[in-house]
Every structure is written in structure tokens, then in C-alpha cells.
N, C-alpha and C positions, 0 to 999 in steps of 0.2 A: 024666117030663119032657115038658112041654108042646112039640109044634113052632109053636105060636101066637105070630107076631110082630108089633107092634102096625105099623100102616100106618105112612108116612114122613108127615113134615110137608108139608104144603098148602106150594106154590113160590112165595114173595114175589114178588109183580109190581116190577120194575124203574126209576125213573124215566125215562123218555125226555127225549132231549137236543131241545128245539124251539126252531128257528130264531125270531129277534125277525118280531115283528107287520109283513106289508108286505115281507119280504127273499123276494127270487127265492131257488127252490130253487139248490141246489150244483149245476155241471155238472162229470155225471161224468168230463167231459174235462180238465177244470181242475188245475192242477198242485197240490200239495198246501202248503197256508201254513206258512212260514218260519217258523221258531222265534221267538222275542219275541229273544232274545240274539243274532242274528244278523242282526235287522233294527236295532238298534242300532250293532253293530262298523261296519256300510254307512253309516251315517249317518256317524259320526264321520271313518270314512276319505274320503270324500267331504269335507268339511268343511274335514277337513287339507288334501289338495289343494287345493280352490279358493282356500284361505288361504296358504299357499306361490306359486299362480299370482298373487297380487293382489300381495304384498309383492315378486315378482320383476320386476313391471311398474315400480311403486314405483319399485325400484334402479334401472331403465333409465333411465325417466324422468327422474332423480335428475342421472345421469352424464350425459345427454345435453343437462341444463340449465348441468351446469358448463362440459362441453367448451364450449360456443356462449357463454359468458359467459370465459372464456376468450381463445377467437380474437377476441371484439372488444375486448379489453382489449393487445392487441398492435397496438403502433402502427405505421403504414408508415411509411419513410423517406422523409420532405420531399423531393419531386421540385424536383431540379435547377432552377436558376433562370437565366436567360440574361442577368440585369441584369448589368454590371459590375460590379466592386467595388471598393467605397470604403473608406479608412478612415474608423473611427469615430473617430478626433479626427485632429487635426494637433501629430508630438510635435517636439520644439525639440531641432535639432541638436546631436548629441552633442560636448562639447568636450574633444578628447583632451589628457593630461595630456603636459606638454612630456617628450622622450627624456632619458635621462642624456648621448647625446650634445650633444643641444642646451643642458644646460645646463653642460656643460664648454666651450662654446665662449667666448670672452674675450665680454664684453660690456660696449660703450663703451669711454670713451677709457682709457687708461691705461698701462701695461707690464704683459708677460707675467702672465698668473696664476699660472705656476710658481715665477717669484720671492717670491711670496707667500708660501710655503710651507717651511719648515727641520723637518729630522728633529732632533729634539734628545738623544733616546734610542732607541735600538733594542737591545731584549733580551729574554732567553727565561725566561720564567718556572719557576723551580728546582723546582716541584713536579709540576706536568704535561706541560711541556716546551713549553709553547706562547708565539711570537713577539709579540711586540707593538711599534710605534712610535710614540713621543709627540712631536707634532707643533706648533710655533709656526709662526700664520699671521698676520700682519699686511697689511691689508687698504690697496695704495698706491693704489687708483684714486680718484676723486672723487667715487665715491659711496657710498652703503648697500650691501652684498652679501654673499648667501651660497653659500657653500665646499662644495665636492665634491671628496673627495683619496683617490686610488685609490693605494694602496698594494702591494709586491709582495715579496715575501723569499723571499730566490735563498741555496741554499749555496753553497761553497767552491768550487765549479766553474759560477757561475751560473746553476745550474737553478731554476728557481721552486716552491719547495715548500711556499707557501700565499699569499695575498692578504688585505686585510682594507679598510676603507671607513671614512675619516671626512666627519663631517660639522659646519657649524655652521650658526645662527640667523643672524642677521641682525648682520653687524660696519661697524661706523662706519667713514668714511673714517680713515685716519691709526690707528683704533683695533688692538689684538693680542688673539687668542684661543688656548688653548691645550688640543688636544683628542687623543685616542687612537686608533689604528688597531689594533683586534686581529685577530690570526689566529687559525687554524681548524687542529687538529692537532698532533701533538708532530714538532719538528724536531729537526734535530741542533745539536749545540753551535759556535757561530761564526758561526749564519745573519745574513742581512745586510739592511736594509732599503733598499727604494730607492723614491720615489714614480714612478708609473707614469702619472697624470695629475692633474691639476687643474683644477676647474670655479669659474670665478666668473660667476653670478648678480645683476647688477645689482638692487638690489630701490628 
């Protein structure tokens, strides 16, 4: 056996890395260049923030147009005025309607207004128990007028234990009307009517 071993292959020369035409050498002091994936992520994080700071300006901005459109949309209250004060029209005296006293008082010439006046029934009605008296007025004065006949039903010991009101239109001299006075509640049996006043109203 031969010790003869054929020589090694001749060493492929390498290509060298050469800088572009015109670039200053590297200084060996120089920090080493940033991966290509990391000068990206800095980009976009950058980006976001100054994107977030614009739109946060925005919003201020935003509020701080409303508030001031706001405050001048509230109105102050009209300062006081020293003029006197008038009314605004001139209103026409009120004309109070006459009292039921004033129109039970006699009016004009004639006799009493209670002679005018006869109970002709007094009774209680059998189903609810309630008073009523039916009244003939014939009208003696010399004129037109209308009647106000105050009514009042007293029991068996003269207590009063109800009242009721008639009234009429308008009755001729010499002429008779015949009108109702009910009462109000259930009484007892035997109550009694008695007229309490009388209004004639000249008309």
C-alpha cells in the first residue's frame, strides 16, 4: 500500500463585499446598523403616537368650541328698569252680581213678599225619605218679578233638619206660579215645612 496522498484542492478565492462607488469608508467607531425589522416597528410606533397626539388636540379643541358656543347662548336676565309701571290696557269695572240678600229685600211698592207665598204640601217622599214643599206664589205688587223662597224643615221638636230653595222666572202682576222646594237627606216621619224667607225682585 502506497503512503501517497494526492495534494488538497487549490482554495477558491472568496468574493469581497465592496462598498458603492464615492461612500466613505465605515468608522470603526460607528454603532452597528439596525436590523431592516426594527427600523420598521420605530417607524410605525412613532406614527401611532403622533396620530393619537393630533386626534387628542382635535377633541380639545372640539369641547372647547362647544363650551364657548354654549356660555353665549345663555341669556342674562333684562336688568331692572326704573320706568314705572303701566298697565297695558284699561280693563272696565267689574259688575258684581247682586247678593241673595239684596234680592230678598221687598222691592217697590206693594205688601210683604211673604204673603206672596202659601205652602200647599209638605211631604216626605216614601222611598228615600227625603222632604219636599210645593209652593203657590202669587205675585200682589204692581209689577213684573222674580221669587226667592228659602225653605226650612224642622222635626217634632223644631230642629231643622234640612233646607231646600225655590225659585221662579219672571211672574206678572196679579198673575200665580206654582214651584218646588226639595230637600237634601232622609228625615224622619212628620217633618214639617216652614218658609224661612222670601225674595221679590222687581224686574
Amino acid at each position: 500500500m502506497s503512503d501517497y496522498f494526492p495534494p488538497p484542492p487549490p482554495e477558491q478565492p472568496q468574493p469581497e463585499h465592496r462598498d458603492p462607488v464615492g461612500a466613505s469608508p465605515p468608522s470603526p467607531w460607528a454603532a452597528p446598523a439596525a436590523p431592516p425589522g426594527r427600523q420598521r416597528t420605530g417607524l410605525i410606533v412613532t406614527l401611532a403616537v403622533g396620530g393619537g397626539l393630533v386626534v387628542a388636540g382635535a377633541m380639545v379643541a372640539l369641547v372647547h368650541s362647544l363650551m364657548d358656543s354654549v356660555s353665549d347662548s345663555i341669556a342674562l336676565p333684562p336688568e331692572r328698569s326704573d320706568a314705572p309701571y303701566s298697565e297695558p290696557y284699561d280693563e272696565e269695572p267689574f259688575a258684581e252680581e247682586p247678593s241673595y240678600e239684596e234680592l230678598a229685600e221687598p222691592d217697590g211698592p206693594g205688601p210683604p213678599a211673604e204673603g206672596d207665598v202659601t205652602v200647599t204640601k209638605c211631604t216626605r217622599d216614601s222611598l228615600i225619605g227625603w222632604p219636599h214643599a210645593d209652593l203657590r206664589i202669587v205675585n200682589r205688587s204692581g209689577s213684573p218679578a222674580a221669587y226667592i223662597v228659602s225653605i226650612t224643615f224642622v222635626d217634632a221638636d223644631g230642629a231643622v233638619v234640612s233646607d231646600g230653595v225655590a225659585t221662579t222666572e219672571e211672574v206678572a202682576p196679579g198673575a200665580s206660579v206654582e214651584v218646588r222646594a226639595q230637600g237634601a237627606g232622609e228625615v224622619a216621619a212628620g217633618t214639617k215645612c216652614r218658609i224661612a224667607e222670601v225674595g221679590r225682585h222687581a224686574l
